[in-house]
FITI-988355 format. One line per field, with one value per residue: chain; residue in one letter; x, y, z of N, C-alpha, C, O in turn; residue number from 1. Coordinates in steps of 0.05 Angstrom, whole numbers. Example, Ala and Ser with C-alpha at 12.3 -4.5 7.8 and 13.67 -1.06 7.14 Angstrom:
2
unit: A,A
code: A,S
n_east: 264,257
n_north: -114,-45
n_up: 156,142
ca_east: 246,273
ca_north: -90,-21
ca_up: 156,143
c_east: 264,258
c_north: -66,1
c_up: 156,157
o_east: 285,268
o_north: -66,23
o_up: 169,161
pos: 1,2
This chain:
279
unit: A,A,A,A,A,A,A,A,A,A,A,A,A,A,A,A,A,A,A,A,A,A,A,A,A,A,A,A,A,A,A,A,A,A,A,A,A,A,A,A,A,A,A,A,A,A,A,A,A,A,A,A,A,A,A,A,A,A,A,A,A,A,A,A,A,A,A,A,A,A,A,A,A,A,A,A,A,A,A,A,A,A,A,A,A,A,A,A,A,A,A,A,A,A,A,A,A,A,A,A,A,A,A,A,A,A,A,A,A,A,A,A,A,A,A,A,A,A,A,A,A,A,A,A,A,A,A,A,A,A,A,A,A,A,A,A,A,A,A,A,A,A,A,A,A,A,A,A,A,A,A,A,A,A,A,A,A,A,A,A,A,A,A,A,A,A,A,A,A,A,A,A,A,A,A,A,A,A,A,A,A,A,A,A,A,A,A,A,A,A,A,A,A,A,A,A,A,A,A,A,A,A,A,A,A,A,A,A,A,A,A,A,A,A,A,A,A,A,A,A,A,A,A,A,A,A,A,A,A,A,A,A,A,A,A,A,A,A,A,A,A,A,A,A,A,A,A,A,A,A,A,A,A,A,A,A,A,A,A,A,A,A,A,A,A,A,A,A,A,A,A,A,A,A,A,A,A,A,A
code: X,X,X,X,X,X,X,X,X,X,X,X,X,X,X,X,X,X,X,X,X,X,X,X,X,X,X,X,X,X,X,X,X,X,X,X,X,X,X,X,X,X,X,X,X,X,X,X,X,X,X,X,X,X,X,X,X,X,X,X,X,X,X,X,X,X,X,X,X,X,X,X,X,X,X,X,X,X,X,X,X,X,X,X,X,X,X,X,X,X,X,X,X,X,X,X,X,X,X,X,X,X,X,X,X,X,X,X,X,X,X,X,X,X,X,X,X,X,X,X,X,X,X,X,X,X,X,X,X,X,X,X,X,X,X,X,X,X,X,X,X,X,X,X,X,X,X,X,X,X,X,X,X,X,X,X,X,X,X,X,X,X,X,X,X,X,X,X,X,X,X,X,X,X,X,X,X,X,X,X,X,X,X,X,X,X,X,X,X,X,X,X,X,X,X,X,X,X,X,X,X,X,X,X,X,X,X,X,X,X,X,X,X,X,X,X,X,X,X,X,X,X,X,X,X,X,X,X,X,X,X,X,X,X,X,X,X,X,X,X,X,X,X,X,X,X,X,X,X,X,X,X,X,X,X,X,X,X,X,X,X,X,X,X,X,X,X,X,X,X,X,X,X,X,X,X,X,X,X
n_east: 1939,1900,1877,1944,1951,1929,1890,1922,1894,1906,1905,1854,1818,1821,1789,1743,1735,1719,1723,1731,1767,1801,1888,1914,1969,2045,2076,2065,2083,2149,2122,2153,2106,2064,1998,1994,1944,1943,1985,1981,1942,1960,2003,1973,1955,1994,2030,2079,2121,2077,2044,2007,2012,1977,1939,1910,1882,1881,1865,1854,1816,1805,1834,1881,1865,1863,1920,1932,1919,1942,1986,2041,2102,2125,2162,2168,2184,2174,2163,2135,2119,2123,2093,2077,2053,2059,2006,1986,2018,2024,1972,1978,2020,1990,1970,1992,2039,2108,2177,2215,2195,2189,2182,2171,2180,2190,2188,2208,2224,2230,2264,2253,2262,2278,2261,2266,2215,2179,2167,2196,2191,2226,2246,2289,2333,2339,2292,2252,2178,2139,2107,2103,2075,2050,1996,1980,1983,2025,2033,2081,2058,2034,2011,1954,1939,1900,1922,1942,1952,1998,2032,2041,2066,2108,2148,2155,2176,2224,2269,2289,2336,2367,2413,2420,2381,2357,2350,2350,2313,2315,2251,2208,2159,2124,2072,2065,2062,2086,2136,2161,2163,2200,2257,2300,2278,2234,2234,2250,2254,2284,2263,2254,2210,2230,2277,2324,2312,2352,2361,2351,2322,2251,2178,2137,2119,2079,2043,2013,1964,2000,2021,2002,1953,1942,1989,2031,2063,2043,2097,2130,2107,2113,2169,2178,2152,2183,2235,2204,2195,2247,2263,2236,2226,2231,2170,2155,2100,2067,2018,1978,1946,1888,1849,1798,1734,1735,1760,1798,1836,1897,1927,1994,2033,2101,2129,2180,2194,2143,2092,2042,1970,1927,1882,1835,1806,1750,1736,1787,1854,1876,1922,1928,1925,1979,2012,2009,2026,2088,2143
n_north: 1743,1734,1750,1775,1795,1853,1888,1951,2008,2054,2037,2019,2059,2093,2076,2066,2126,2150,2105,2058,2011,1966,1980,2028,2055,2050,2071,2122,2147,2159,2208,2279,2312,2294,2297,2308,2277,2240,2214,2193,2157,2117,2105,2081,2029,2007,1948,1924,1871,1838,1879,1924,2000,2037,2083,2146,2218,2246,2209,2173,2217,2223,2204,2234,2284,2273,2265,2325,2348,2322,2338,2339,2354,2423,2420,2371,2302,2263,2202,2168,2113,2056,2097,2095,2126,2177,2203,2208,2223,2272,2305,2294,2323,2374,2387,2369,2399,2400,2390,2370,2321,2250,2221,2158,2096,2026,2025,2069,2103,2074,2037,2039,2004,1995,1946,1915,1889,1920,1963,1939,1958,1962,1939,1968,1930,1917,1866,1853,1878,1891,1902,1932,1944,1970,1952,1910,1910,1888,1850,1820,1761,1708,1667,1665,1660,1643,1563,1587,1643,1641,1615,1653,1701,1672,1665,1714,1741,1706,1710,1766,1809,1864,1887,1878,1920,1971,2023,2047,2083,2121,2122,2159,2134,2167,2221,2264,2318,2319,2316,2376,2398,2371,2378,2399,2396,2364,2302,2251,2174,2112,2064,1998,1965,1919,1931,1956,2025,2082,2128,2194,2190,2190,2230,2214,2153,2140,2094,2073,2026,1980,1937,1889,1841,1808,1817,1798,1745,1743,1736,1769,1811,1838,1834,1873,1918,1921,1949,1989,2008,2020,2057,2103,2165,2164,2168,2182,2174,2116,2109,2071,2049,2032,2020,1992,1978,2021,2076,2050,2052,2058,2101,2101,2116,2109,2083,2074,2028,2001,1995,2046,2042,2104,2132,2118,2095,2089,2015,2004,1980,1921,1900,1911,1887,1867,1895,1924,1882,1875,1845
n_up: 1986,1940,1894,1857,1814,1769,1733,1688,1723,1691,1646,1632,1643,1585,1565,1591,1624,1680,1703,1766,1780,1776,1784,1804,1770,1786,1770,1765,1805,1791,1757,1755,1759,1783,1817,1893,1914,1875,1883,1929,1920,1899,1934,1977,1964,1960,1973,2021,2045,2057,2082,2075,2059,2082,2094,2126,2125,2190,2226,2278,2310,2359,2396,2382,2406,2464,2464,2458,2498,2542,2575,2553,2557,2525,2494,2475,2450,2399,2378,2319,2307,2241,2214,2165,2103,2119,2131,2166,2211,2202,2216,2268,2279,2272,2311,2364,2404,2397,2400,2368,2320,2301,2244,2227,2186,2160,2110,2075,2028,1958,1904,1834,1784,1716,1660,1599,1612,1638,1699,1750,1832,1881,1952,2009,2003,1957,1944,1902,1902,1875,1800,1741,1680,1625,1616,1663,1732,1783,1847,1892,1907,1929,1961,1972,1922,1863,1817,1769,1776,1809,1789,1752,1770,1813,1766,1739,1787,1801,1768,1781,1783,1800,1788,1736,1717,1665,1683,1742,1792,1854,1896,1936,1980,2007,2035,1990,2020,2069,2050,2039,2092,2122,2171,2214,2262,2247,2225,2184,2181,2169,2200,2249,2274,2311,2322,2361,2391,2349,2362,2395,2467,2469,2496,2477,2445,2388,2368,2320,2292,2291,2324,2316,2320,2271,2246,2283,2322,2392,2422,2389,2389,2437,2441,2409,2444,2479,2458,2445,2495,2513,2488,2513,2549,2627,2654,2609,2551,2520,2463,2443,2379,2348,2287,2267,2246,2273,2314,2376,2430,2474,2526,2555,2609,2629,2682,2716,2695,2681,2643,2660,2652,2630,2594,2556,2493,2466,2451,2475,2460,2419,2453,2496,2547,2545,2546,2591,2622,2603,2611
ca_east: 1926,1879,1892,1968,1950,1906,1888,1927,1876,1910,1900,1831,1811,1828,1765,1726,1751,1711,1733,1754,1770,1835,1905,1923,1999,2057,2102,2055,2105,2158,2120,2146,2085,2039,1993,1992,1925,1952,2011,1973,1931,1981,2021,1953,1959,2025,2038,2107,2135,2051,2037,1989,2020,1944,1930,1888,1889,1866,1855,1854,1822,1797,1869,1899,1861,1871,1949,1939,1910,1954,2005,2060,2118,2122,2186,2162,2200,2159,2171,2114,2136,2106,2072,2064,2065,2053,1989,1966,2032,2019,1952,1981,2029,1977,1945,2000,2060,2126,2206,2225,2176,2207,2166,2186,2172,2206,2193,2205,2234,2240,2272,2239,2274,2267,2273,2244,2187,2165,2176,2197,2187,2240,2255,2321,2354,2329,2275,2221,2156,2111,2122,2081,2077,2025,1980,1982,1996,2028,2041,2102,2049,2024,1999,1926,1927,1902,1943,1957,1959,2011,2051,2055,2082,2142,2167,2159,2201,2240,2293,2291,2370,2365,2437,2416,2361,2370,2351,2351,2317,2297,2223,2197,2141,2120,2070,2081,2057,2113,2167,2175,2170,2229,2283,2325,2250,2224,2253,2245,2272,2270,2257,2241,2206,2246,2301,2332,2310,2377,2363,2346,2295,2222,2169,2115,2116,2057,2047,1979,1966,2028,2014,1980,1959,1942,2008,2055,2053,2049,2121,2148,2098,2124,2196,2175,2144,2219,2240,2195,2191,2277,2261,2220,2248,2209,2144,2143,2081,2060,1999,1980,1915,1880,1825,1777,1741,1731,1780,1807,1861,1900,1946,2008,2052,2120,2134,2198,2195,2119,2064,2011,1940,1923,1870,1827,1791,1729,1743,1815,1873,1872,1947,1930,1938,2017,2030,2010,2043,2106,2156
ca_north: 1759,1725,1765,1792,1811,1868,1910,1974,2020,2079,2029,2023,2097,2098,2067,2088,2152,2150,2076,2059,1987,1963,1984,2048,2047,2052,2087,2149,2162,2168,2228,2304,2332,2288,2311,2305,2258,2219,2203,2186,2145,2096,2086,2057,2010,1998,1924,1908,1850,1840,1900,1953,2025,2038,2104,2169,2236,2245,2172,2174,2243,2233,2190,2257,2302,2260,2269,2350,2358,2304,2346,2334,2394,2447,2410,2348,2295,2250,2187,2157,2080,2053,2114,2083,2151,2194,2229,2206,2242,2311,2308,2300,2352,2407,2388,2368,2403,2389,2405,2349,2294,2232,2201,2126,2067,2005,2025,2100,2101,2040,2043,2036,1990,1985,1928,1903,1872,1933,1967,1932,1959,1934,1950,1983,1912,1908,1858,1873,1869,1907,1904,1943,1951,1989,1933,1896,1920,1851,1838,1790,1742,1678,1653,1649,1656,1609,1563,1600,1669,1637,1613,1677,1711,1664,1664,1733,1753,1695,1717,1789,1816,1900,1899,1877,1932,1992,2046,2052,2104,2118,2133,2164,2132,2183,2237,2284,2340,2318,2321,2401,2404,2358,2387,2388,2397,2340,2279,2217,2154,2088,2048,1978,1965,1898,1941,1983,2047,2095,2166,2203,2183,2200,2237,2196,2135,2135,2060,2071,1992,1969,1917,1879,1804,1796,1806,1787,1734,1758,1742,1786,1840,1850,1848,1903,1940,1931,1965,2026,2029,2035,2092,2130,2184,2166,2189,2180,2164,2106,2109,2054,2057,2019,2023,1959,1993,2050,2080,2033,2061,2059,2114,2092,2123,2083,2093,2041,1999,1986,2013,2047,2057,2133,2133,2093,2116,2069,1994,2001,1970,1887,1886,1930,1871,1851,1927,1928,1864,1872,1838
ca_up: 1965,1931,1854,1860,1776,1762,1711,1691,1717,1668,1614,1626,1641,1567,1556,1613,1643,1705,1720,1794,1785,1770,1803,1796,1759,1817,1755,1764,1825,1777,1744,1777,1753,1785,1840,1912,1904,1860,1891,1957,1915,1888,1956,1993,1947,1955,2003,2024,2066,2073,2096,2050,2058,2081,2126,2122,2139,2215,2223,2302,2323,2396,2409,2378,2419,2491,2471,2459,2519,2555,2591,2537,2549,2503,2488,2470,2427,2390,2349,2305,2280,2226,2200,2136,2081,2138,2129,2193,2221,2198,2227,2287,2280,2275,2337,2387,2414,2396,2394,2343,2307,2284,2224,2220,2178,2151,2079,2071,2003,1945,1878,1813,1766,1690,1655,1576,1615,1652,1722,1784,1851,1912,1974,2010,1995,1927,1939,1882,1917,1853,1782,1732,1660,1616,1621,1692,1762,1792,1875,1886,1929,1916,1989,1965,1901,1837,1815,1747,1776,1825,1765,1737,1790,1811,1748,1740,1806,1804,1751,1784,1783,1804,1778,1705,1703,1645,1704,1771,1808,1876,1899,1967,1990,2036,2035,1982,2033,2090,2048,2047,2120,2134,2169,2245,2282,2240,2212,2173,2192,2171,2232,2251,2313,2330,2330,2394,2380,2353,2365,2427,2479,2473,2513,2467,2424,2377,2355,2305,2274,2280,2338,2307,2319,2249,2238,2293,2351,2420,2427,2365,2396,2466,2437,2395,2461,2503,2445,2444,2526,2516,2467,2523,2578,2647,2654,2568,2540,2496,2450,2417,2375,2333,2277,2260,2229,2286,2330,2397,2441,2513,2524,2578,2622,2641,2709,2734,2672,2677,2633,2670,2635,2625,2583,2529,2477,2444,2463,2470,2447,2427,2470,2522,2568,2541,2545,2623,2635,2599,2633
c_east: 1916,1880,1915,1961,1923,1914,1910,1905,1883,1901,1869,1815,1810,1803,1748,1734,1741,1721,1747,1764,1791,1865,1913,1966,2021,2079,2091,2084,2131,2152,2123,2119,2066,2025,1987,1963,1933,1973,2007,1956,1946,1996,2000,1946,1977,2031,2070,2109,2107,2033,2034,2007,1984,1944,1920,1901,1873,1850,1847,1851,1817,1826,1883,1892,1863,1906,1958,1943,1915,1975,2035,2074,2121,2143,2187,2182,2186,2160,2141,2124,2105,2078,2065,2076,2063,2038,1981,1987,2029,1990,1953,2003,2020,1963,1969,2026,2088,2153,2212,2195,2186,2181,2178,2173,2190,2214,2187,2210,2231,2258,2261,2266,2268,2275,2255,2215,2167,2179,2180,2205,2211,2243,2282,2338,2346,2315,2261,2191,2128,2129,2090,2091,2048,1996,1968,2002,2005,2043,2056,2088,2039,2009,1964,1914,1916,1922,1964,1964,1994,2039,2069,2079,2107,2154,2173,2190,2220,2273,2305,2328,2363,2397,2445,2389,2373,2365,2336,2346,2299,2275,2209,2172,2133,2094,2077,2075,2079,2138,2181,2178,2186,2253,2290,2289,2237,2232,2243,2263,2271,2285,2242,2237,2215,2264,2310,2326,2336,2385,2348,2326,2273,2211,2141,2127,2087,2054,2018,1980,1983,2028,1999,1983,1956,1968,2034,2038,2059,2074,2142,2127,2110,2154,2194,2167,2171,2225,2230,2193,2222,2271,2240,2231,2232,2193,2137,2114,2078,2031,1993,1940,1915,1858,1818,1752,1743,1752,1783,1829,1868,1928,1959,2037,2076,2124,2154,2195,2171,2110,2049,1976,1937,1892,1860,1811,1774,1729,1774,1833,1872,1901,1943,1940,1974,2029,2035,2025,2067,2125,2187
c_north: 1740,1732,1793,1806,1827,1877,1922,1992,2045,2068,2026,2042,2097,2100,2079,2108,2153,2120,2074,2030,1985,1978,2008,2046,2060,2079,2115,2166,2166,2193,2261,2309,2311,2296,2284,2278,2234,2201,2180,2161,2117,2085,2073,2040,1989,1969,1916,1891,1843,1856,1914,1976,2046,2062,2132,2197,2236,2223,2163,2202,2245,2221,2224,2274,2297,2267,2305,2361,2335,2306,2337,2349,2402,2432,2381,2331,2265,2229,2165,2127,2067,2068,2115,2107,2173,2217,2234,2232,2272,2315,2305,2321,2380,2408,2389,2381,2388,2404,2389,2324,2272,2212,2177,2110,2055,2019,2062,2112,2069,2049,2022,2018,1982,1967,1922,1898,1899,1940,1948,1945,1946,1963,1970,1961,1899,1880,1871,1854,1880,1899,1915,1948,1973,1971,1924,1912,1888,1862,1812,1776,1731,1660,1648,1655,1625,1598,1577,1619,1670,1629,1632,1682,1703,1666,1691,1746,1730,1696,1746,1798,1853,1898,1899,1904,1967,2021,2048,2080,2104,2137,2141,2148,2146,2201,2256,2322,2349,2330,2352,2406,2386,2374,2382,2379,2366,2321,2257,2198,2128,2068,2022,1965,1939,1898,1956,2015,2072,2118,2180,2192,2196,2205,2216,2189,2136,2103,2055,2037,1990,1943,1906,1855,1798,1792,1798,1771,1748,1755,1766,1815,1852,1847,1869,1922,1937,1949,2001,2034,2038,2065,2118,2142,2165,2166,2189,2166,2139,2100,2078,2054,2036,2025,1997,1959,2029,2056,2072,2053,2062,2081,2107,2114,2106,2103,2066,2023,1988,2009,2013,2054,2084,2133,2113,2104,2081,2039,1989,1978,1932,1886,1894,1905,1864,1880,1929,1907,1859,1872,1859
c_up: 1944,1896,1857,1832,1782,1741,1710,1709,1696,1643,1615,1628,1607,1550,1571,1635,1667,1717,1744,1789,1772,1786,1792,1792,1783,1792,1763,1788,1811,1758,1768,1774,1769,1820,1867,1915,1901,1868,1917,1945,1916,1916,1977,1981,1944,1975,1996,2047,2081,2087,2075,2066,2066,2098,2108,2141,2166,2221,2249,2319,2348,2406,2407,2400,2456,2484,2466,2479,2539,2572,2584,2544,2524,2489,2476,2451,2421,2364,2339,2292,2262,2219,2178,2116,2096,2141,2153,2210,2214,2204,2260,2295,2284,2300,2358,2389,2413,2390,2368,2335,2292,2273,2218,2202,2163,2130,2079,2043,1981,1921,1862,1785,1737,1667,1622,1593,1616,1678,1740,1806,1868,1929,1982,2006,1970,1925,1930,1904,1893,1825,1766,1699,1647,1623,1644,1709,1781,1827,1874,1912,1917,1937,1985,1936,1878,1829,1778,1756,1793,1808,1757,1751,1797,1790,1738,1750,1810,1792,1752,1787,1787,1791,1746,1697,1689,1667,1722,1783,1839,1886,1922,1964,2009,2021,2017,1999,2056,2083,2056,2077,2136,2148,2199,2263,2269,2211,2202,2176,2183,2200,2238,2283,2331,2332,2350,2370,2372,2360,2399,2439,2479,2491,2505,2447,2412,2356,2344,2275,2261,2297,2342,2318,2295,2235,2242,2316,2378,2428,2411,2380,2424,2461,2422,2424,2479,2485,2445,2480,2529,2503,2487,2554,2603,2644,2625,2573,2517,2483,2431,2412,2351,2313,2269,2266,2255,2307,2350,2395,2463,2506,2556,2592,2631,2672,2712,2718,2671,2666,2650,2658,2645,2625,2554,2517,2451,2466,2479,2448,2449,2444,2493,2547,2566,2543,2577,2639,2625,2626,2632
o_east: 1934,1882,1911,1969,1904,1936,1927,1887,1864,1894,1858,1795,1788,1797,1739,1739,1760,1724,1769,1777,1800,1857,1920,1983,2013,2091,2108,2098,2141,2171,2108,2109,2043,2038,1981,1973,1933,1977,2021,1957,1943,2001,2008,1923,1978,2040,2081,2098,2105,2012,2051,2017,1975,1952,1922,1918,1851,1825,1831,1869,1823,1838,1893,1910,1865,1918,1981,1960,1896,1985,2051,2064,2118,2139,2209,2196,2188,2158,2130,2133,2081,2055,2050,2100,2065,2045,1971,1978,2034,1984,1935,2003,2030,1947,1970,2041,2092,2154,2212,2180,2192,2166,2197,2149,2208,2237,2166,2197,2230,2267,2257,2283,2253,2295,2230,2194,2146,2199,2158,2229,2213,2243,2294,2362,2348,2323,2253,2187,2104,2152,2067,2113,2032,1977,1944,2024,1989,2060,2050,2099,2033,1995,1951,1891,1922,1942,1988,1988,2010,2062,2093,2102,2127,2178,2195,2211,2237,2294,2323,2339,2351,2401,2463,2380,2391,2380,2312,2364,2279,2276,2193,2163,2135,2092,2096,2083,2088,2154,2201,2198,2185,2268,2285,2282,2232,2233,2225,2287,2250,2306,2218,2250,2210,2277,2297,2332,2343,2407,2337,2309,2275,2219,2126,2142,2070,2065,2001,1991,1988,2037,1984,2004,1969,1973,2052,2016,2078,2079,2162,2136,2116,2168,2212,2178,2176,2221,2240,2190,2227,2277,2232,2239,2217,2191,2115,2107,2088,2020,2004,1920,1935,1841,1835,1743,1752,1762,1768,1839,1850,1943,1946,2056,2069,2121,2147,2192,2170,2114,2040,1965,1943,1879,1873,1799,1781,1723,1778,1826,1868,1903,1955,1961,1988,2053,2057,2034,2075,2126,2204
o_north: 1732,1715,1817,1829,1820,1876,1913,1976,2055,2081,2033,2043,2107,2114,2101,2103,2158,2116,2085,2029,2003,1988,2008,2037,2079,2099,2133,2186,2185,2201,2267,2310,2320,2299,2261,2256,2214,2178,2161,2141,2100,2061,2056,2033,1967,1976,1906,1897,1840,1850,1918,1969,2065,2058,2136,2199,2225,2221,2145,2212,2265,2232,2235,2281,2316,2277,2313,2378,2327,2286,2329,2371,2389,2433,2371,2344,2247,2235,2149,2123,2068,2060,2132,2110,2194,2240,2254,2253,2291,2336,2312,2334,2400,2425,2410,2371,2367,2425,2402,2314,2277,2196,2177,2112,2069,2026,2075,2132,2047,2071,1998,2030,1963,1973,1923,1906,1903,1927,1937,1948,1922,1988,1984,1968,1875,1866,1894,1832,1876,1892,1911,1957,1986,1981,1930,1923,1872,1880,1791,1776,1738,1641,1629,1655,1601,1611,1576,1623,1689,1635,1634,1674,1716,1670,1694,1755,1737,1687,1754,1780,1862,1921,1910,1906,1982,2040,2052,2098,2091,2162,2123,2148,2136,2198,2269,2343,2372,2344,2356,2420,2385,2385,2359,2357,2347,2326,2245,2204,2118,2062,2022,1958,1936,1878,1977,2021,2083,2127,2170,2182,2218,2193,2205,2203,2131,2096,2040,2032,1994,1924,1905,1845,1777,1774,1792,1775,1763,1772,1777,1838,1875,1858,1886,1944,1956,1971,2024,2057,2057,2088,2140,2131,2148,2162,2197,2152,2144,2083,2070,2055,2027,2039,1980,1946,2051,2036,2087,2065,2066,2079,2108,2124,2086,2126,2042,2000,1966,2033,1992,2076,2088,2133,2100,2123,2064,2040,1969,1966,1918,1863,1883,1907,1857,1886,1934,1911,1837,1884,1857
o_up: 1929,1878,1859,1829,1794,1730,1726,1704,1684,1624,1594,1613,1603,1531,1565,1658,1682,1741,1747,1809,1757,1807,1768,1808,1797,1798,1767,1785,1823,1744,1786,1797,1766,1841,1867,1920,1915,1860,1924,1961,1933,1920,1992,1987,1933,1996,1976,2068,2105,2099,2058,2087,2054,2121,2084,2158,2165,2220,2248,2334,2360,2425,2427,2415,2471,2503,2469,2484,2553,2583,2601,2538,2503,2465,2469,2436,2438,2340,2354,2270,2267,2218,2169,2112,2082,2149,2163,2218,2228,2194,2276,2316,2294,2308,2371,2371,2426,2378,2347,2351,2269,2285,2202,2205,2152,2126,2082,2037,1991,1923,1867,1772,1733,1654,1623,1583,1603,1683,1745,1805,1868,1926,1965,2004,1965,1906,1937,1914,1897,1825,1773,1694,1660,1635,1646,1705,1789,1829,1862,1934,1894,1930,1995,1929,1878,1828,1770,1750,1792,1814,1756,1749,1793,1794,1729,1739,1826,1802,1736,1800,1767,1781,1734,1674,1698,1664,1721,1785,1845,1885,1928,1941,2031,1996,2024,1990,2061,2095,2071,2085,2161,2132,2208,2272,2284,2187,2215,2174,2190,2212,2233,2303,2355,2339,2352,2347,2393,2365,2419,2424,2490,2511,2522,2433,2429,2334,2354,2253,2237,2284,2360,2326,2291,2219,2226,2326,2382,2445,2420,2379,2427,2479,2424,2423,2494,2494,2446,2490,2543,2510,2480,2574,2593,2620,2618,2591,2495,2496,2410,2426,2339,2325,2266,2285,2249,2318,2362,2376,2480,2487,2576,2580,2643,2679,2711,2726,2660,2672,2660,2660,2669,2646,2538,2527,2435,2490,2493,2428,2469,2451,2512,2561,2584,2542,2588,2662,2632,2647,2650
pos: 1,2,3,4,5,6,7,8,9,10,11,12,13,14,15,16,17,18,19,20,21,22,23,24,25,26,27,28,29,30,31,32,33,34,35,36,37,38,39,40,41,42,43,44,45,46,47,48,49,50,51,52,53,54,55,56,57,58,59,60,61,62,63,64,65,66,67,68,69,70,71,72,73,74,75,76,77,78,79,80,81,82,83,84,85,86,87,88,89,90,91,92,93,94,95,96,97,98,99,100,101,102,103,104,105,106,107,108,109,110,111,112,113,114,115,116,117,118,119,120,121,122,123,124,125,126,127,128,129,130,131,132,133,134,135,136,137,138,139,140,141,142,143,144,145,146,147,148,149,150,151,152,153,154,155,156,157,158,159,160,161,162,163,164,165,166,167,168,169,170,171,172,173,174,175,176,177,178,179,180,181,182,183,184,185,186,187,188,189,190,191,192,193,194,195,196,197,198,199,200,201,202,203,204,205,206,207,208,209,210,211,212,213,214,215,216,217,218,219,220,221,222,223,224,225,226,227,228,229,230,231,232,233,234,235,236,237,238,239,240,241,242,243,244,245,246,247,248,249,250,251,252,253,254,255,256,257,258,259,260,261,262,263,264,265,266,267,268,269,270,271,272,273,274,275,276,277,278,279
């Protein structure tokens, strides 16, 4: 990241109310009152561990509609990894058939930390990855920044302590549309895909730009796919799709421990080959 410091953007609305430029403030998610929008706004914004919180509603509709009409059972059980805030998942909820839906990603929650300076942002192991005051919206990255902006920053998060801050609270990152429809039928999880999967086996894996090359090597990717082909019954499905910028996709059947190609949708998928030749 290239300028981890921005603006406020609330502080400059102040000035120019129509203004898009600048970072919209991460504290807003600390406000009940604030709307659905708004909320959505701020977490595609949001990057952890390098990774933006980036996704849309109905982001993959011909992938969606090849898995409506894909001979799923009525019964289906369906886990989504790395669904980011999970708008994309409730757009596939209204379309496809299902008993249970498991919404996954790394970062499902963070806590908000307040300290003299201003907010900090961390993770579930209290790495701060944001920090925000009225002023500046700051990213704890430095990999291409200048070397002042790069300054800032370490010294910033360098003296970070979550156990010295005056209050601690914790912040969904999710969807504020998902949350009410949480319950036994559909679940949130946090889930990391170079982990064995923990909960029941799947009929479909949905893996929407998560297998990436930009941001794993082909060895960290095909240990992530043992992973999700353990997590699938037989005959399961795995989806994996892509956007750049337009929708790519191969949809797979396992049969005997091998992926078989289904279906593809655009160019397909950049792994499709390490998916068919997983060993």
């Amino acid at each position: 990241m290239r300028r981890p410091i921005r603006l406020n953007r609330n502080l400059l609305r102040k000035l120019w109310p129509r203004l898009q430029r600048g970072c919209p403030d991460p504290r807003g998610l600390l406000d009940p009152g604030i709307s659905d929008g708004e909320a959505n706004e701020i977490l595609l914004r949001m990057k952890i561990d390098g990774v933006f919180k980036t996704t849309w509603s109905d982001r993959f509709p011909e992938t969606t509609r090849q898995l409506a009409s894909g001979g799923l059972p009525p019964t289906a059980v369906i886990v989504d990894v790395g669904a980011s805030d999970g708008s994309t998942s409730l757009s596939v909820m209204r379309s496809v058939r299902f008993a249970r839906y498991y919404v996954t990603d790394r970062h499902t929650e963070a806590y908000a930390c307040k300290t003299w300076k201003g907010t900090f942002f961390c993770d579930a192991h209290g790495n701060p990855f944001m920090f925000a005051n009225r002023l500046v919206v700051i990213y704890n990255e430095t990999g291409e920044a200048s070397r002042a902006q790069s300054g800032v920053v370490s010294r910033l998060f360098a003296g970070f302590d979550m156990r010295k801050c005056r209050d601690v609270r914790k912040v969904p990152l999710m969807n504020r549309a998902l949350l009410p429809k949480l319950n036994a039928d559909v679940r949130l999880e946090r889930y990391n895909i170079f982990e064995p999967w923990p909960f029941e086996k799947a009929d479909l894996v949905i893996a929407a730009n998560i297998l990436n090359r930009d941001y794993f090597a082909d060895s960290r990717i095909a240990e992530a796919l043992r992973n999700l082909r353990a997590a699938l019954k037989e005959a399961g499905r795995l989806a994996v799709i892509e956007n750049r910028p337009a929708e790519q996709s191969n949809l797979f059947r396992l049969e005997h421990g091998r992926f078989i190609e289904e279906n593809q949708v655009g160019a397909g998928s950049d792994v499709k080959a390490l998916v068919t030749g997983l060993a």
